[in-house]
C-alpha positions, 0 to 999 in steps of 0.5 A: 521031038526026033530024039525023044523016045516013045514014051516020053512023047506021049507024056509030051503031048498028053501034057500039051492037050491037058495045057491047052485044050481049056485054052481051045475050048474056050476059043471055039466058044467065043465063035458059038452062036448060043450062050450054052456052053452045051449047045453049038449054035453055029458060028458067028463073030457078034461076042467079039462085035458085043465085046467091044460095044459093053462098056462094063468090059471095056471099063473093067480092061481099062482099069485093070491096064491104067491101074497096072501101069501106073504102080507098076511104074510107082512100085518101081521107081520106090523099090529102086530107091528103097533098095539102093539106099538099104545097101548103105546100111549095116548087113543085119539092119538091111536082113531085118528091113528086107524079112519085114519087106518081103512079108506081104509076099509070104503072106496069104494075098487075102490077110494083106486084102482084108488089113488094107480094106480095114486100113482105108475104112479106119482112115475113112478113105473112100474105097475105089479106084485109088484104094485099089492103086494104093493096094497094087503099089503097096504089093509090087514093091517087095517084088521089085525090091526082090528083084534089084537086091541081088544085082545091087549087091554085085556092083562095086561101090568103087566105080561110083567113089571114083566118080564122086573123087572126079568132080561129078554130081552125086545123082549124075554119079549114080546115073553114070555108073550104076544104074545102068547095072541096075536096069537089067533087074530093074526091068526084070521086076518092072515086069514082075509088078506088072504081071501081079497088077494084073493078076490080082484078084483077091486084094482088089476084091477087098479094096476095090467099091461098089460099080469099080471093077477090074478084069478079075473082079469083072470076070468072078462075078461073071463065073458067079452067074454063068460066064457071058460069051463076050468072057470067051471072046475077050480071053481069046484075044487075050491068048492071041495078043500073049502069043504074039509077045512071046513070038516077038521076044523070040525074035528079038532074042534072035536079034541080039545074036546077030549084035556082036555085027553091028557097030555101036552107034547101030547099037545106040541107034536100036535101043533108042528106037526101041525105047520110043517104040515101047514109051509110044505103046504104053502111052498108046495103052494109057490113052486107050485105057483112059479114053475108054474107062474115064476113070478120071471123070467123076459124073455126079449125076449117078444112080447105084444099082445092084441086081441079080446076074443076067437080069436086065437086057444091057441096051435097057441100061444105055437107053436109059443112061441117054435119054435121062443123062444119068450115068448108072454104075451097075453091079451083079449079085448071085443070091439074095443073101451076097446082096443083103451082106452087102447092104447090111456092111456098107448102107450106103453102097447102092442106091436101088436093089432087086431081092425077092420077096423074102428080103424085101419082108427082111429088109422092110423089117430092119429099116434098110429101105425106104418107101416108094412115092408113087407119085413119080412113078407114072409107069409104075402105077398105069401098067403094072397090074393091080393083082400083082401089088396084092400078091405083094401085100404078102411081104410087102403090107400096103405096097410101100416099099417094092415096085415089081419087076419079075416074077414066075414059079419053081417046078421040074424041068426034064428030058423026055428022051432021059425020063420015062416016068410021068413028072407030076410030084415032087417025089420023082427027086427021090427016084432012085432010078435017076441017081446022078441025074438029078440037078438041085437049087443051090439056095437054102430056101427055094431047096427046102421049099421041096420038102417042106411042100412034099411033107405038107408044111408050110414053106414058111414053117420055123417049127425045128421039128418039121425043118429037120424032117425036110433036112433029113429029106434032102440028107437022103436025096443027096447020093442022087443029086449031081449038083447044087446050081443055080443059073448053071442048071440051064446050061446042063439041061440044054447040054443033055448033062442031067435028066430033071432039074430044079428051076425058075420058069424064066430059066426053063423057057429058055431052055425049051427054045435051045432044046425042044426035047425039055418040058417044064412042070409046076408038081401037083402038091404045088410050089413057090411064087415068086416077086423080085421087085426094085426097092430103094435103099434107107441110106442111098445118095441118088433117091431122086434118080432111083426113081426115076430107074424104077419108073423107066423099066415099067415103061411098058417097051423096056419091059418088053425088052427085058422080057424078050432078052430074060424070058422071065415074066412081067408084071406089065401088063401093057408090055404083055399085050404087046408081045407078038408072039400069040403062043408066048403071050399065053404060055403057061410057063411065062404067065401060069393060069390060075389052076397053077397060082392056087397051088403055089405060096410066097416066101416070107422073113422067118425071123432070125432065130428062124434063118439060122435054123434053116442056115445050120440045116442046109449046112448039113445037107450041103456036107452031106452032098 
């Protein structure tokens, strides 16, 4: 620094803050007391306390470090030995062999993901945790092999002749004279294998089965849906545990300066130490992996459920796991059409599902789920109220298929300090006034639901015609939009980041607690009502246990637990008598009155000539954003 001149400190620290801000930003959130990323709460140690109470994280850690561990140390010891014998070969067999060995690692990681993942199911190999380890070791061992190659090459076959010529073993030999060249570059990619392991996302997203997760996958499908605090506090820990590792070989480095003092058996003495200390750490590390992630343990007694993002108070999962035994394996989706691909690929992937009201008329109407029996539904059948079921009849003839778990409204959440206009239609989306300030669904049919409603169709409409008028619509309105979103929209409204945004009534009422300057509004054209509801898969291994989850969250106290943690209304009516809260109970953002109701329709399953129809129109509204 002292020798540097004026301009090039400058470039010094403007690439320190530009590496490193991200890092402190995101240590300072993991201390904000709320979620919002826009909004400090105060500060507060409970992500960390959380994070290490949420076994889905401390699974997915878990994973992430046994599954590291062990193809490192498979990758390792293979890729030594592929190597060493390779230099017995002729040199153009040994380049043919090494360019053959070295493709994965030219290759794009989603070609290698995407072959494997067809590999196991040609084979039919059940994907999962061995899928994902056949996968780590298949990748790391070029890594490995790239790395002891070139030292192989630089050892004398000589030493090791002679030794052989002297009476010793072939393996004793090898042990003797060239291993220890060898570990060097051995450790070196050693290292490098467990870096990739860890590292890896996109072959582990391909390989890995439904309620499997790694530390990556875990944290994409948290970005998907907005990332959790405990993110923040986990990666902070992360930082801080890497840290210290590079202070601690900086000190060793310093150490082995001060080696040529020491006698050799001091040498001896250190090294032995220091290998107890490091087989002690990874056989901690193992321990600990395996303690917490149980990855060996196969529970049968499950139930598969897969659900939208942040739609379920996490204690709800851990009650019902103790007070019915069944272990639930638990995944995440971001819109109704991830969850149907899902499904539609892999039927028998999970057992229970929450889509909304148009998929469930899609999935009813392929032969993807099966009818509920209400008789083991006592819950369901006691506090769900009667004039849900026959909203329900809209995409649900006969209530056969679909227990309701949420429902609520679309309409226009706003700033009262950034809008100055009244907030009654639909058109104040089209206001140029507002250019830049305006946040959008990122879901094909709840955004044309907005033209559709302003144009007076029907939001169910497959007339080409009028779906290429609400289009142009949205070509039109997209110079204004700032965004397309979809639970995002909460962060930036509490945060200020935009004046009017497209949003579920459960998000808005939310938003309102975190930012008193917000109000939420249903247009006066009217707008959308909407079910998500559990339905049971045609092809689910667990149906007994299904059941039972669905019963368990009409119980009228989780629904209120579900309710105070999602802020999105219930369909229980029990579990809405009992919150305490008078003005909440009768919010109309939570439970809207019937002048709100009459105005507002259900999305239904247009068929597929008409989903494609809406799929192309919303690409050209997309590329035009």
């Amino acid at each position: 620094m002292k020798n540097m001149k004026p301009l090039e400190k400058i470039y010094f620290w403007i690439i320190l803050i530009f590496m490193y801000l991200p890092i402190v930003t995101l240590i300072v959130l993991s201390f904000n007391q709320s979620k919002s990323r826009s909004h400090w709460g105060g500060f507060t140690f409970n992500w960390y306390i959380r994070l290490f109470s949420d076994s889905a994280i401390l699974n997915a850690l878990a994973n992430t470090l046994i599954i590291a561990l062990i193809a490192t140390v498979a990758a390792t010891i293979i890729g030594t030995i592929t190597t060493v014998a390779l230099v017995g070969l002729n040199r153009r067999t040994r380049a043919v062999i090494m360019g053959i060995t070295n493709i994965p690692m030219i290759n794009a990681d989603i070609v290698t993901g995407i072959s494997l993942m067809l590999l196991f199911r040609v084979l039919h190999f059940q994907s999962g945790f061995i899928s994902v380890l056949i996968a780590h070791i298949t990748f790391n061992i070029p890594y490995v092999m790239l790395s002891v190659m070139p030292r192989m090459k630089t050892i004398s076959p000589n030493v090791y002749e002679a030794a052989l010529d002297l009476g010793a073993e072939p393996w004793y030999a090898f042990r003797k004279t060239v291993l220890p060249d060898l570990m060097p570059a051995i450790f070196s990619g050693a290292l490098m294998a467990f870096t990739m392991s860890l590292d890896d996302f996109i072959i582990t997203y391909f390989t890995k089965s439904s309620g499997f997760d790694t530390l990556s996958t875990k944290i994409y499908n948290e970005i998907k849906r907005g990332i959790q605090p405990e993110i923040y506090a986990l990666s902070a820990i992360i930082f801080v545990l890497v840290l210290v590792l590079i202070l601690a070989s900086n000190r060793m480095r310093s150490v082995q300066r001060k080696d040529r003092e020491l006698t050799e058996k001091q040498i001896k003495f250190r090294n032995i130490r220091n290998i107890v200390v490091v087989s002690a750490a990874g056989l901690g590390i193992i321990y600990l992996a395996l303690l917490f992630g149980g990855v060996f343990t196969k529970n049968t007694n499950q139930v598969y459920v897969y659900n939208y993002g942040e739609y379920i108070d996490p204690e709800v999962i851990e009650l019902f796991q103790k007070e019915t035994g069944i272990e639930v394996v638990y995944d995440e989706y971001e819109t109704n059409e991830i969850m149907y691909t899902k499904i539609a690929s892999d039927p028998s992937s999970y057992d229970v599902v929450c889509p909304a009201d148009y998929m469930v008329s899609r999935m009813i109407s392929l032969d993807m789920v099966e009818p509920v029996d209400y008789d083991q539904l006592p819950n369901t059948k006691e506090h769900i109220g009667e004039q849900y079921f026959e909203a329900m009849e809209a995409f649900d003839p006969g209530n056969q298929y679909a227990v309701p778990y949420f429902w609520g409204t679309v309409g226009i959440l706003y700033n009262t300090n950034m809008v100055d206009d009244p907030v009654t239609s639909w058109d104040i989306l089209w206001n140029p006034k507002y250019k830049g300030e305006i946040l959008m669904q990122d879901s094909v049919r709840d955004a044309f639901m907005i033209p559709m409603i302003r144009n007076g169709f029907s939001i169910n409409t497959v007339d080409p015609a009028e779906i290429e008028i609400a289009a142009q619509d949205l070509i039109a309105q997209s110079p204004l939009v700032q965004a397309y979103v979809v639970d995002q929209v909460r962060d930036k409204m509490i945060g200020n980041e935009a004046a009017l945004g497209v949003i579920y009534s459960g998000e808005a009422l939310y938003c309102q607690w975190e930012n008193p300057d917000l109000e939420y509004v249903v247009p006066d054209e009217g707008s959308l009502v909407w079910f998500d509801s559990w339905v049971i898969t045609k092809n689910a291994r667990n149906k007994e246990n299904a059941l039972k989850w669905i019963d368990f969250l009409s119980r009228p106290d989780i629904a209120l637990m579900n309710f105070e943690y999602i802020t999105y209304s219930v369909p229980n009516v029990t579990a809405r008598e009992m919150i305490e809260d008078e003005e909440l109970r009768n919010s109309e953002i939570a439970f809207p009155g019937e002048d709100i109701l009459s105005r507002c329709y259900s999305e239904e399953y247009l068929g597929e000539e008409g989903e494609k129809l809406y799929s192309e129109a919303w690409k050209r509204v997309k590329s035009a954003n």
